[in-house]
ChimeraX commands (.cxc) that place a marker at each C-alpha (Angstrom):
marker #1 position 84.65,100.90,92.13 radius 0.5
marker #1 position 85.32,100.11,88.56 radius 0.5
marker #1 position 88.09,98.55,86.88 radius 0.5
marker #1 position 88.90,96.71,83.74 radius 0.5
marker #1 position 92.00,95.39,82.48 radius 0.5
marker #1 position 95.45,95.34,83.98 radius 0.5
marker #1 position 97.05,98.47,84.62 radius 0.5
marker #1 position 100.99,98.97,83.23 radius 0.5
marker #1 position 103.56,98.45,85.54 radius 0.5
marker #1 position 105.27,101.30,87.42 radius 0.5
marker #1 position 109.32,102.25,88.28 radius 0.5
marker #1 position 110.05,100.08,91.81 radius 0.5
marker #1 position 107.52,97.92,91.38 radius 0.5
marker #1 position 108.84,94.99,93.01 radius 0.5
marker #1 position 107.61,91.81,92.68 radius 0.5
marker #1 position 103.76,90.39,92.82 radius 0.5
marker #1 position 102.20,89.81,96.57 radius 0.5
marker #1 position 98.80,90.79,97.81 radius 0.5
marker #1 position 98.52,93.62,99.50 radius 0.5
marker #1 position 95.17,94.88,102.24 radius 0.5
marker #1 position 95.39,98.99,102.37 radius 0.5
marker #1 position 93.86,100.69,105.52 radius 0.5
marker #1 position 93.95,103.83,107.65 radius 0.5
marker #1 position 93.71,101.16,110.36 radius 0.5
marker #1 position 97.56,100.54,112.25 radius 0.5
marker #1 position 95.52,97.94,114.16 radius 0.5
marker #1 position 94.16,95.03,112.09 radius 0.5
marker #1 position 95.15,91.77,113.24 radius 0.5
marker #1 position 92.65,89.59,111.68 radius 0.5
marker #1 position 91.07,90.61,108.65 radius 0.5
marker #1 position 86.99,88.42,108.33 radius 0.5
marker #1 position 85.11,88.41,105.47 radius 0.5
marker #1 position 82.27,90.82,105.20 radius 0.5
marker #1 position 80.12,92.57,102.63 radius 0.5
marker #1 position 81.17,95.33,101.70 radius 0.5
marker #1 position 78.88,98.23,101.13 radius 0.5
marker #1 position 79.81,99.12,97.47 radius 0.5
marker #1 position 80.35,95.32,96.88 radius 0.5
marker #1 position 78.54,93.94,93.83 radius 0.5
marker #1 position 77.53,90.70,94.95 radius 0.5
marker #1 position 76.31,89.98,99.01 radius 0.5
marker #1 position 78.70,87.44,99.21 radius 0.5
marker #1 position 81.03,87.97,102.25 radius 0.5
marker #1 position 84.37,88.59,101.37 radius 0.5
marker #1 position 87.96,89.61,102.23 radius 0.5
marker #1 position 89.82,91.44,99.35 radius 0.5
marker #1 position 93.42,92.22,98.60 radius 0.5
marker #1 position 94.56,94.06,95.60 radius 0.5
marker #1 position 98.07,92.94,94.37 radius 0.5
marker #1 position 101.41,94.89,93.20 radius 0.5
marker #1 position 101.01,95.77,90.15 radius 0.5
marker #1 position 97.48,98.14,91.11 radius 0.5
marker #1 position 98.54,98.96,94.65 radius 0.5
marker #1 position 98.94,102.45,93.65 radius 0.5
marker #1 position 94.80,102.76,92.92 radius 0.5
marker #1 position 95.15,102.64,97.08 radius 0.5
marker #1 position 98.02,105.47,97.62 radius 0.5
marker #1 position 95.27,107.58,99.10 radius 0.5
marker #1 position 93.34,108.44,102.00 radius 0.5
marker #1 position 90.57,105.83,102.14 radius 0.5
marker #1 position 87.49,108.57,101.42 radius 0.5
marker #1 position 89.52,110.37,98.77 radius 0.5
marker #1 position 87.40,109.77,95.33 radius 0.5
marker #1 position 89.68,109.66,92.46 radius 0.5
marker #1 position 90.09,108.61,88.94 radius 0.5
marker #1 position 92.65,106.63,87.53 radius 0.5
marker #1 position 93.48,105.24,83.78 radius 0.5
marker #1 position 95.50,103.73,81.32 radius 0.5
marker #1 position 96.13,102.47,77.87 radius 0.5
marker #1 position 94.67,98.93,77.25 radius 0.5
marker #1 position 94.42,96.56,74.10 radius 0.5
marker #1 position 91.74,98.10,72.78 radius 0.5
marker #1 position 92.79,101.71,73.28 radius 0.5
marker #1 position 92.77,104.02,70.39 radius 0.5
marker #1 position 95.89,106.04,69.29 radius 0.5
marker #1 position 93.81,109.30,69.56 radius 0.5
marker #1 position 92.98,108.75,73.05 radius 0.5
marker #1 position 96.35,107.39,73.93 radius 0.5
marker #1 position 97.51,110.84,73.14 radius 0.5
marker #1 position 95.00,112.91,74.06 radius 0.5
marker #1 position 94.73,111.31,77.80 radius 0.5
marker #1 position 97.88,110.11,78.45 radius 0.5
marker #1 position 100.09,112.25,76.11 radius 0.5
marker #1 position 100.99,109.68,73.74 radius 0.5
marker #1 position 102.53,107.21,76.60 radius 0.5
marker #1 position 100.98,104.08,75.93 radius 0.5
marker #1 position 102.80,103.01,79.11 radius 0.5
marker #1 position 101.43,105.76,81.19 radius 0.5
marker #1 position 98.74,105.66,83.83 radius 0.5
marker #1 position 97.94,108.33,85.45 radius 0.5
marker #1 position 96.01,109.02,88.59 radius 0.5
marker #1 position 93.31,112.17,89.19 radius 0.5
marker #1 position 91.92,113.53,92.51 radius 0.5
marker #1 position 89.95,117.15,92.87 radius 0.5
marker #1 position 92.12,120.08,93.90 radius 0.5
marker #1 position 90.05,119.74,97.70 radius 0.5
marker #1 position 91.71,116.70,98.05 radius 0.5
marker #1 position 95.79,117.45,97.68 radius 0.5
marker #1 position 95.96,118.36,101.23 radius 0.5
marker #1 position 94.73,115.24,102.59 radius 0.5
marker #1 position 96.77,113.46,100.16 radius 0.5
marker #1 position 100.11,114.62,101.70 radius 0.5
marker #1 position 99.39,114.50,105.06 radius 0.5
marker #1 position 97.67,111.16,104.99 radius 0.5
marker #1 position 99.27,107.62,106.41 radius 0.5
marker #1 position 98.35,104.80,105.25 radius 0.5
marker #1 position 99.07,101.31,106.47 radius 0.5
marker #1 position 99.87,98.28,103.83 radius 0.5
marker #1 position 99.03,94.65,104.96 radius 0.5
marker #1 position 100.67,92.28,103.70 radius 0.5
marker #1 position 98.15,89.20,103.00 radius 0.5
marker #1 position 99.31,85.33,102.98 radius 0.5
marker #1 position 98.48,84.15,99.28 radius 0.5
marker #1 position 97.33,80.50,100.05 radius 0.5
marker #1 position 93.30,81.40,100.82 radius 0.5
marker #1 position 93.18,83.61,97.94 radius 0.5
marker #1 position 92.13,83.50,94.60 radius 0.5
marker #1 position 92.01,85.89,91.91 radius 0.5
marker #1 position 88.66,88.05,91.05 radius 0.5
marker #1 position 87.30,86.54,87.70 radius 0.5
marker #1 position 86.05,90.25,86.28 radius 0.5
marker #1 position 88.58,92.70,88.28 radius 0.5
marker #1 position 91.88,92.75,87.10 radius 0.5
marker #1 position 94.29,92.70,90.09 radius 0.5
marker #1 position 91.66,91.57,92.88 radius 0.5
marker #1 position 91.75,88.92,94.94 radius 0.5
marker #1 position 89.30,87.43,97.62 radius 0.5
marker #1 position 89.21,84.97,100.43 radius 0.5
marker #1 position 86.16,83.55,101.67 radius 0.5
marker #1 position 87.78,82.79,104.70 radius 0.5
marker #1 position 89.31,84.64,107.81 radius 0.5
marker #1 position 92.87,85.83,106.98 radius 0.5
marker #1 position 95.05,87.18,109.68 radius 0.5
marker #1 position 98.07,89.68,107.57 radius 0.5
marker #1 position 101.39,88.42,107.17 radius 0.5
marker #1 position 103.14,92.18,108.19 radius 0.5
marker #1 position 102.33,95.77,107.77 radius 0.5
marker #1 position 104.03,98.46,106.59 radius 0.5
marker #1 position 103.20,102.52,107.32 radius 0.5
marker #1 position 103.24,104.38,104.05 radius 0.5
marker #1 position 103.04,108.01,103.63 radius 0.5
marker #1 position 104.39,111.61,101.53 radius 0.5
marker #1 position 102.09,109.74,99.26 radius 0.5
marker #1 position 102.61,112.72,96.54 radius 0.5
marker #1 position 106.23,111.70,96.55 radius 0.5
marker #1 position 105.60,108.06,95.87 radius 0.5
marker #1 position 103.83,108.54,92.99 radius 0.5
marker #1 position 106.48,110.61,91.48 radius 0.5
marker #1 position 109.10,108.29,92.20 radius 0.5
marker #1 position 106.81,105.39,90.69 radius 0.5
marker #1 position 106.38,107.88,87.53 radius 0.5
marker #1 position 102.83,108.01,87.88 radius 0.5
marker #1 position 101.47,111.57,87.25 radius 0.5
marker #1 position 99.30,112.94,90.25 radius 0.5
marker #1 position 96.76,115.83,88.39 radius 0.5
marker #1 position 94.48,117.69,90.24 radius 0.5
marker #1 position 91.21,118.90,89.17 radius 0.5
marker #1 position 88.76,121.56,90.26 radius 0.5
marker #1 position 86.07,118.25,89.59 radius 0.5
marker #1 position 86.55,114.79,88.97 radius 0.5
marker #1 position 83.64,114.71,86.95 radius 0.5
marker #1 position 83.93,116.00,83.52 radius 0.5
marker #1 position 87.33,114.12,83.36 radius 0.5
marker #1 position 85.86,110.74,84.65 radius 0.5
marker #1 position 82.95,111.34,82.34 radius 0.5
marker #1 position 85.35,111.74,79.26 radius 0.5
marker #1 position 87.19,108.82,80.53 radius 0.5
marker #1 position 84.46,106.39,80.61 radius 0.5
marker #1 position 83.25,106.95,77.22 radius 0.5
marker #1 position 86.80,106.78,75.46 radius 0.5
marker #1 position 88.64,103.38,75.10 radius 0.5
marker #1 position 90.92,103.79,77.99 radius 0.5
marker #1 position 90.93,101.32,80.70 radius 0.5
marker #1 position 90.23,102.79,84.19 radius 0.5
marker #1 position 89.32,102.62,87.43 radius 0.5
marker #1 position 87.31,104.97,89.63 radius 0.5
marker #1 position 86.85,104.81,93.71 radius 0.5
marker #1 position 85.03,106.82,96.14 radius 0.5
marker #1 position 83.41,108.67,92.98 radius 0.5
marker #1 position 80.49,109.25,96.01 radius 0.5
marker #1 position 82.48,111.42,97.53 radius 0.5
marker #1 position 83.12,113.89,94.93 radius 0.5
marker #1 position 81.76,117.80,94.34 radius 0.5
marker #1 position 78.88,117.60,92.99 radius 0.5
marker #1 position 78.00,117.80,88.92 radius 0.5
marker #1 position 76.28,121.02,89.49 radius 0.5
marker #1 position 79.19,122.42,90.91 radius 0.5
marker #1 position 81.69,120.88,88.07 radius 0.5
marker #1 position 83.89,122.89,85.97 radius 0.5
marker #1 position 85.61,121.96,82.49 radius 0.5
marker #1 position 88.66,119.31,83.30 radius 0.5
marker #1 position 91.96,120.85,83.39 radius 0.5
marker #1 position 93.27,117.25,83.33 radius 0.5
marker #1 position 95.53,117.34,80.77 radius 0.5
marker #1 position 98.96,115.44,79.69 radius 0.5
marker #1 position 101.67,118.32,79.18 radius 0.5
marker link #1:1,2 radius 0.2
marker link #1:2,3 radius 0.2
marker link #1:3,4 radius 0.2
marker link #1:4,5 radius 0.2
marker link #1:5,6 radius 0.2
marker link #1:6,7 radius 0.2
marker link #1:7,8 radius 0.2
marker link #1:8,9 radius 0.2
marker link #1:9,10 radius 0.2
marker link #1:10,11 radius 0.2
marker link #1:11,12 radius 0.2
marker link #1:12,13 radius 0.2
marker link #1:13,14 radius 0.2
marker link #1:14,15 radius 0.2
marker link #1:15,16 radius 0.2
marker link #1:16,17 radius 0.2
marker link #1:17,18 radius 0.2
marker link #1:18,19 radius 0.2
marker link #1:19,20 radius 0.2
marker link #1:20,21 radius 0.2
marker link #1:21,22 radius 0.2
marker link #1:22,23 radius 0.2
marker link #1:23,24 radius 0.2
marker link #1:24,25 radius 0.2
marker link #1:25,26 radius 0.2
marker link #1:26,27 radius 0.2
marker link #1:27,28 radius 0.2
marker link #1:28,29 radius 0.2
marker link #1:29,30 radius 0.2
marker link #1:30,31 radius 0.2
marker link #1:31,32 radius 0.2
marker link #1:32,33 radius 0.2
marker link #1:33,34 radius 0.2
marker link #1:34,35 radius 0.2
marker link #1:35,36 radius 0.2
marker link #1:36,37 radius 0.2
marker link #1:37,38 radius 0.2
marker link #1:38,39 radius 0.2
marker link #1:39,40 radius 0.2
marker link #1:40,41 radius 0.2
marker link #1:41,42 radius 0.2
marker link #1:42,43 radius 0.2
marker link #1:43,44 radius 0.2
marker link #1:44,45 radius 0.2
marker link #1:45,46 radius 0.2
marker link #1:46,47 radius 0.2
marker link #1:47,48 radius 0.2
marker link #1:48,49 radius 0.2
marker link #1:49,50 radius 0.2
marker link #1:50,51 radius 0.2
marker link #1:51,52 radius 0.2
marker link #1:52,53 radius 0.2
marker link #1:53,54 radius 0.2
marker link #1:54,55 radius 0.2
marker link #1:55,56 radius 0.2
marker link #1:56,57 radius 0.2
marker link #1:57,58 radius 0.2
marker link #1:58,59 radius 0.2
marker link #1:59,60 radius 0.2
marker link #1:60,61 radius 0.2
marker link #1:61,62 radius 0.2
marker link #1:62,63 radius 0.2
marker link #1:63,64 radius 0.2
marker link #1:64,65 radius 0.2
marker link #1:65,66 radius 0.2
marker link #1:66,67 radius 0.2
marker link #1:67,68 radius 0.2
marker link #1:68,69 radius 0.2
marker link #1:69,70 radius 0.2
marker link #1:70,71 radius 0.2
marker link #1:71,72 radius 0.2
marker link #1:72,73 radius 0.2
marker link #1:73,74 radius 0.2
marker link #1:74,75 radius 0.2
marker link #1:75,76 radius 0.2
marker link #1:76,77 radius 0.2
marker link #1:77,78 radius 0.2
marker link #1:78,79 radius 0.2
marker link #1:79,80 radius 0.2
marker link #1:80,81 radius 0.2
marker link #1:81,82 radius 0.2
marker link #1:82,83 radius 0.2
marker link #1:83,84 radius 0.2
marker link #1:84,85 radius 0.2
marker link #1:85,86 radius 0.2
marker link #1:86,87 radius 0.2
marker link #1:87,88 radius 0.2
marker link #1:88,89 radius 0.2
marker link #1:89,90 radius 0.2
marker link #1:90,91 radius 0.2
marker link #1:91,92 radius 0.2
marker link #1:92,93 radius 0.2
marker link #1:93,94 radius 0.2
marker link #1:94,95 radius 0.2
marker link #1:95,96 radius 0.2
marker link #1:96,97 radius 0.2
marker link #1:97,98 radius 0.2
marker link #1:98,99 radius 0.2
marker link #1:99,100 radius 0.2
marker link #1:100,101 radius 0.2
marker link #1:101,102 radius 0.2
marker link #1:102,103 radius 0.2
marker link #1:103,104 radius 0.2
marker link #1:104,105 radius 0.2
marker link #1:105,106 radius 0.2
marker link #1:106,107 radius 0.2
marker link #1:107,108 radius 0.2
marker link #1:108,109 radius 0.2
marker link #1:109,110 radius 0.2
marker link #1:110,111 radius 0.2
marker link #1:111,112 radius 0.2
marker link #1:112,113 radius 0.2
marker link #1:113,114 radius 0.2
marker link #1:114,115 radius 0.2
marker link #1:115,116 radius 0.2
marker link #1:116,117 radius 0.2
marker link #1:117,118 radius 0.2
marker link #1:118,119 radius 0.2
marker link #1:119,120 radius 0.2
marker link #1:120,121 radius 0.2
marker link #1:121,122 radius 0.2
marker link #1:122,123 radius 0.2
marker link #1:123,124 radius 0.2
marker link #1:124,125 radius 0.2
marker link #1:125,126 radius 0.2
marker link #1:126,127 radius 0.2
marker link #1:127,128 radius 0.2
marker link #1:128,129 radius 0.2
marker link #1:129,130 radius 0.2
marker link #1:130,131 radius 0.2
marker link #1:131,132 radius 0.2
marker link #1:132,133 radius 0.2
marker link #1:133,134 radius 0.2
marker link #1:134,135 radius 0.2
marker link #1:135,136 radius 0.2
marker link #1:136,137 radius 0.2
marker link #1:137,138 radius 0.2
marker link #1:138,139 radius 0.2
marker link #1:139,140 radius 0.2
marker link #1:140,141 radius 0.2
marker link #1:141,142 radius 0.2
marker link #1:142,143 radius 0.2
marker link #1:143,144 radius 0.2
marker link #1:144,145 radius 0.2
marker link #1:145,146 radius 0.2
marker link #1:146,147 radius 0.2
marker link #1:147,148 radius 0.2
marker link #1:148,149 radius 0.2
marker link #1:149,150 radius 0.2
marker link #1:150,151 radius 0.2
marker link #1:151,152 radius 0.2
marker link #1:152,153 radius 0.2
marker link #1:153,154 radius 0.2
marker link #1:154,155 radius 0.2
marker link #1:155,156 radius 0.2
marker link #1:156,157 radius 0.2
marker link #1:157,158 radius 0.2
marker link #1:158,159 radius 0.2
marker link #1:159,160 radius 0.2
marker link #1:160,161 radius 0.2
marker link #1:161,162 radius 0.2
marker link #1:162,163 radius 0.2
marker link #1:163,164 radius 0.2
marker link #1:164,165 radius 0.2
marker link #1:165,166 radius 0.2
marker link #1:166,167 radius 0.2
marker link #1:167,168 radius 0.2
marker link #1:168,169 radius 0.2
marker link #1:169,170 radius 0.2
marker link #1:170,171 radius 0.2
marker link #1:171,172 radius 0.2
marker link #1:172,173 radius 0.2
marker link #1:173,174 radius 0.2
marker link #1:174,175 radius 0.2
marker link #1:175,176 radius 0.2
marker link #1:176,177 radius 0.2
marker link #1:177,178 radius 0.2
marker link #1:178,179 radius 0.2
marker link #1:179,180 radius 0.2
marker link #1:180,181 radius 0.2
marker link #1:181,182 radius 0.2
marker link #1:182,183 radius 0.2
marker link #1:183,184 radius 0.2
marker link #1:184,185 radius 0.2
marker link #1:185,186 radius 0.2
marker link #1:186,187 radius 0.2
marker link #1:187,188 radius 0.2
marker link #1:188,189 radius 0.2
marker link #1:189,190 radius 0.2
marker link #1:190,191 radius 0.2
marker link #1:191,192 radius 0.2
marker link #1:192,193 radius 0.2
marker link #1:193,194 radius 0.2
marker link #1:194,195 radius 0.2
marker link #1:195,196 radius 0.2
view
């Protein structure tokens, strides 16, 4: 995973809480652990809050890439990436993937703030070094339809990869997940990821 700054906010936002997103209906105690793509061995438990709880509107294994305008975001790539929107972000999976995306459920734990503490280098993380048990869940799905109604364009791609590579070297802010899972670069195309 990698993130930078703080992503805009989105229509029905709601208001800040930390939020743990599984394919799991079954969690009832969530311990800290290292997680494999973790950066540091530390064990921890994460939660991701509000305002970048759409970077998880996806089946766990889907890899996708998401950006957004940031303060040190050029005007040229503010419209060539996100059609001049400086209040845009907009979210990226390979063609392969739209299937999964609207049949999948996913299931959004709420997490009780008081152990928590925010991530010092990823914008919208949080961590808990100690056992947390979730405060409610909530079953969210037509996860294609939620991003629409949260005006957050949903693009497809035959590969993620030219678009993610483009991406990284501009000056948007961005985040990427489950990158490993992609087609391969041999196999990649030129990006047809492109604001309207």
């Amino acid at each position: 995973m990698v993130t930078r700054a703080p992503a805009p906010p989105y229509r029905g936002e709601g208001p800040r809480a930390l939020w743990h997103v599984s394919e799991d209906p079954s969690i009832t105690r969530f311990a800290p652990h290292r997680a494999p793509t973790a950066l540091t061995d530390e064990p921890l438990v994460w939660a991701i809050d509000t305002r970048h709880l759409p970077l998880y509107w996806f089946p766990r294994e889907c890899p996708r890439c998401t950006y957004w305008a940031g303060p040190r975001t050029t005007n040229a790539d503010t419209e060539r990436f996100l059609g001049g929107d400086g209040e845009r972000r907009v979210h990226v999976i390979e063609e392969g993937w739209l299937e999964r995306v609207r049949d999948a459920r996913i299931y959004v734990y709420r997490m009780p703030e008081a152990s928590f503490g925010e991530h010092p280098e990823v914008a919208g993380y949080w961590v808990s070094r100690i056992a947390v048990e979730p405060a409610g869940m909530v079953a969210v799905d037509h996860l294609i339809d939620r991003h629409e109604a949260a005006g957050i364009p949903l693009r497809t791609v035959p590969n993620v990869w030219p678009l993610w590579d483009e991406v990284v070297a501009s000056t948007l802010e961005f985040s990427g997940m489950r990158l490993r899972n992609a087609l391969p670069r041999t196999e990649v195309g030129r990006s047809q990821a492109r604001p309207s």
